[in-house]
KOLDRENDO-108028 format. One line per field, with one value per residue (C-alpha): residue number from 1; residue in one letter; chain; x, y, z. Coordinates in Angstrom, 3 decimals. Each point is the difference from the previous one (the first is absolute). Example, Ala and Ser with C-alpha at 12.3 -4.5 7.8 and 13.67 -1.06 7.14 Angstrom:
REM KOLDRENDO-108028
num = c(1  2);
residuo = c(a  s);
cadena = c(A  A);
c1 = c(12.300  1.370);
c2 = c(-4.500  3.440);
c3 = c(7.800  -0.660);
REM end
This chain:
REM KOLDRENDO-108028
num = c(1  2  3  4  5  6  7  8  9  10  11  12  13  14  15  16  17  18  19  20  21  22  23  24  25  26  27  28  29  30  31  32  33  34  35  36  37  38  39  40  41  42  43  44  45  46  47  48  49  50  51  52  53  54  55  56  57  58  59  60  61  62  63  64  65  66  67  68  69  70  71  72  73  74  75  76  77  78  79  80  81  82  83  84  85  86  87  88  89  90  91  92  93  94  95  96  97  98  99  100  101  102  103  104  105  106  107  108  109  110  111  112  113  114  115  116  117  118  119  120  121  122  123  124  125  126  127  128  129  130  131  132  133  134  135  136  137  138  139  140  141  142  143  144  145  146  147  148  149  150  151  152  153  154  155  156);
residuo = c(x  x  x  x  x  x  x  x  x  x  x  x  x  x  x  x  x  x  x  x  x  x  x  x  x  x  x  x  x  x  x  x  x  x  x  x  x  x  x  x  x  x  x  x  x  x  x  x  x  x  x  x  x  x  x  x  x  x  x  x  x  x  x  x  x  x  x  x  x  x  x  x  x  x  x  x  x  x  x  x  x  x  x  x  x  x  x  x  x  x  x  x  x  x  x  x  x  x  x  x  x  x  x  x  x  x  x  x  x  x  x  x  x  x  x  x  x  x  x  x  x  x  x  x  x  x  x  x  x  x  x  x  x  x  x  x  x  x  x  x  x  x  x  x  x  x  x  x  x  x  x  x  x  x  x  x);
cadena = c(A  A  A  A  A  A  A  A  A  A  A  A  A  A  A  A  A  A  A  A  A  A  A  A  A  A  A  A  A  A  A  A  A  A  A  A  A  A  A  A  A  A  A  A  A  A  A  A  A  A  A  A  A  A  A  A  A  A  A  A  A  A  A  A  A  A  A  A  A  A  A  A  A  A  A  A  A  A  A  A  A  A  A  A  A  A  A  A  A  A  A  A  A  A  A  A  A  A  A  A  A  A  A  A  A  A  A  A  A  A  A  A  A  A  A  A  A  A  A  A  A  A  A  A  A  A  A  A  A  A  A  A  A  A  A  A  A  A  A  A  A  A  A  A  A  A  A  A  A  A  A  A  A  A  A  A);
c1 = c(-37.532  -2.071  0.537  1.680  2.630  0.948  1.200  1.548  1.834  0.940  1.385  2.866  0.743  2.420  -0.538  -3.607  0.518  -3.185  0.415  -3.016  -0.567  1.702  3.465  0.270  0.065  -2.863  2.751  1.685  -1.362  -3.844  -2.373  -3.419  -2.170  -3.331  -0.682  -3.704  -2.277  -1.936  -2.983  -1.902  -3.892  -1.106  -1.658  1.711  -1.442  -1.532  -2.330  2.123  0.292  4.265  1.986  3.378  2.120  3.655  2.686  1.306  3.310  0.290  3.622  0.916  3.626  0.370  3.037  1.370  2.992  1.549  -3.404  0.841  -2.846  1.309  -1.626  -0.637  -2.016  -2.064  -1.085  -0.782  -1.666  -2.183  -0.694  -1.185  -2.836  -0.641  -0.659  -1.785  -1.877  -1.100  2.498  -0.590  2.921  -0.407  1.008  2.648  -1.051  2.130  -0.401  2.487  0.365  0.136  0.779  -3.573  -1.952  0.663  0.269  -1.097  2.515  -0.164  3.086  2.642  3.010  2.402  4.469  -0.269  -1.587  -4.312  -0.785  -3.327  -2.068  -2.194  -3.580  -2.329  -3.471  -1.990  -3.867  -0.824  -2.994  1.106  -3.107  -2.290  2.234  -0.909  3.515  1.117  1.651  3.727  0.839  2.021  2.269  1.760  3.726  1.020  -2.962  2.289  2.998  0.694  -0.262  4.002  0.095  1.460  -1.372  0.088  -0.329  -4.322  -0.655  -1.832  2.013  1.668);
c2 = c(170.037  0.923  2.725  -2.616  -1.273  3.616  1.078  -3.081  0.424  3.621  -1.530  -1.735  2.878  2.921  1.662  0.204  -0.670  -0.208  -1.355  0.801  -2.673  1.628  -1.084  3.838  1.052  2.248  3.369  -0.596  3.114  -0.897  0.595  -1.757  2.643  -2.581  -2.885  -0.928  -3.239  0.307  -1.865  -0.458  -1.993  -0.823  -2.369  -1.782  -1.090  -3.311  2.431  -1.465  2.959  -0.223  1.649  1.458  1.446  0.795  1.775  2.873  1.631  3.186  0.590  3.585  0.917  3.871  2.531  -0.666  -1.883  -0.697  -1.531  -3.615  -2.357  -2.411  -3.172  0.404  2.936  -1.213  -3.168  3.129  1.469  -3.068  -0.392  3.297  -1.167  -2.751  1.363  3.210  -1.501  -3.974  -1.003  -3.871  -2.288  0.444  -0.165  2.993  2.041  2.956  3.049  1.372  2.655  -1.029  1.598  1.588  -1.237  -1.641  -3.687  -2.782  -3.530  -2.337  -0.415  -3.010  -0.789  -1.545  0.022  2.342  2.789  0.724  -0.325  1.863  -2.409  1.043  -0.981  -1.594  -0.490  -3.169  -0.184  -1.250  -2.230  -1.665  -2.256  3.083  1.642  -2.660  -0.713  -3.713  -2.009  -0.492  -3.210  -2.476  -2.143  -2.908  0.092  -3.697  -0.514  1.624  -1.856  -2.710  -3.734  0.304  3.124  1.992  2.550  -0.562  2.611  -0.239  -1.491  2.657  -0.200  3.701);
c3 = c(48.883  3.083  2.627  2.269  -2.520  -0.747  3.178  0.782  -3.320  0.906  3.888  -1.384  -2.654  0.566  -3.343  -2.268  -3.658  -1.956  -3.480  -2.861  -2.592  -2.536  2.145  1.370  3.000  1.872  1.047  3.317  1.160  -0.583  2.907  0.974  0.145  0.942  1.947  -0.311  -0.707  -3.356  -0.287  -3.223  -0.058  -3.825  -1.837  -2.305  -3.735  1.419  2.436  3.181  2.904  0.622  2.849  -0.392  2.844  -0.607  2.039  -1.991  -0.089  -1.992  -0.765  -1.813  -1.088  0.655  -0.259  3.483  -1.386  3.611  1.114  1.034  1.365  2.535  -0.135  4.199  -0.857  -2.413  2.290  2.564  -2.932  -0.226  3.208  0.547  -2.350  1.149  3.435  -0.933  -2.881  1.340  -2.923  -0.555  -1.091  -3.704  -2.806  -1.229  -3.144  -0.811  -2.473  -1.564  -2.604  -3.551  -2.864  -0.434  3.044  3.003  -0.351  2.437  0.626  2.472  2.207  -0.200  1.994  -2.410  1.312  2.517  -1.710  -0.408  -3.426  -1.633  -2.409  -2.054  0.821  -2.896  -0.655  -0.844  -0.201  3.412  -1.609  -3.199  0.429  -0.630  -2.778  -2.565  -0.592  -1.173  2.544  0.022  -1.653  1.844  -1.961  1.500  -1.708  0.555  -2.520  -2.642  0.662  -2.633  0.609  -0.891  2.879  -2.512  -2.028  -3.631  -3.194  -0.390  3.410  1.118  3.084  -0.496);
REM end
């Protein structure tokens, strides 16, 4: 999800509900305490130079149980850094505190609610790594002449 999709998300919404991938819900009374753009320049395992620039929202549960964030206020929120900071349109990381560190997900709008996802990493240059290539196999090849499978076919 990018900056963009976000707040017009958060337009049509009266109420925030934030949902973790566990199926729980981030607190109601959570606060963003940052708005900022995160960029990170590496080189990957192949030697290639890459480029990453997310938005990041840094949400942060605390004690202030009557704390409610209005999803108006948190498209002001986001403007704000936009303005101040030459924010881009892109795309929305957020941090969030997990049970021993703070965790990174990407940002999905699934039925009316945002839903955190975790994030994953892949080698960015398989062709470097030494790794086999993933095998394609074409399934119609297994398929009996009688289109059914049969015990020994090799079809299952």
């Amino acid at each position: 999800m990018k900056l963009s999709q976000l707040k017009a998300f958060l337009a049509a919404k009266e109420n925030l509900n934030i949902e973790l991938p566990d199926g729980n819900s981030v607190p109601a009374h959570f606060h963003v305490t940052e708005v900022g753009e995160v960029s990170r320049t590496f080189v990957d395992c192949g030697g290639t130079l890459r480029r990453e620039r997310v938005a990041n929202l840094q949400l942060w549960s605390a004690t202030d149980y009557d704390h409610r964030l209005h999803p108006e206020k948190l498209v002001h929120i986001v403007e704000l850094a936009e303005k101040q900071l030459g924010l881009a349109d892109l795309p929305v990381e957020v941090e969030y505190q997990g049970p021993d560190s703070i965790v990174r997900y990407d940002l999905e709008a699934v039925d009316g609610k945002l839903l955190l996802t975790g994030k994953q990493t892949a080698c960015l240059a398989l062709e470097a790594c030494g790794l086999p290539a993933k095998k394609s196999v074409n399934l119609f090849n297994l398929i009996s002449s009688s289109g059914a499978c049969t015990p020994g076919g090799g079809c299952c």
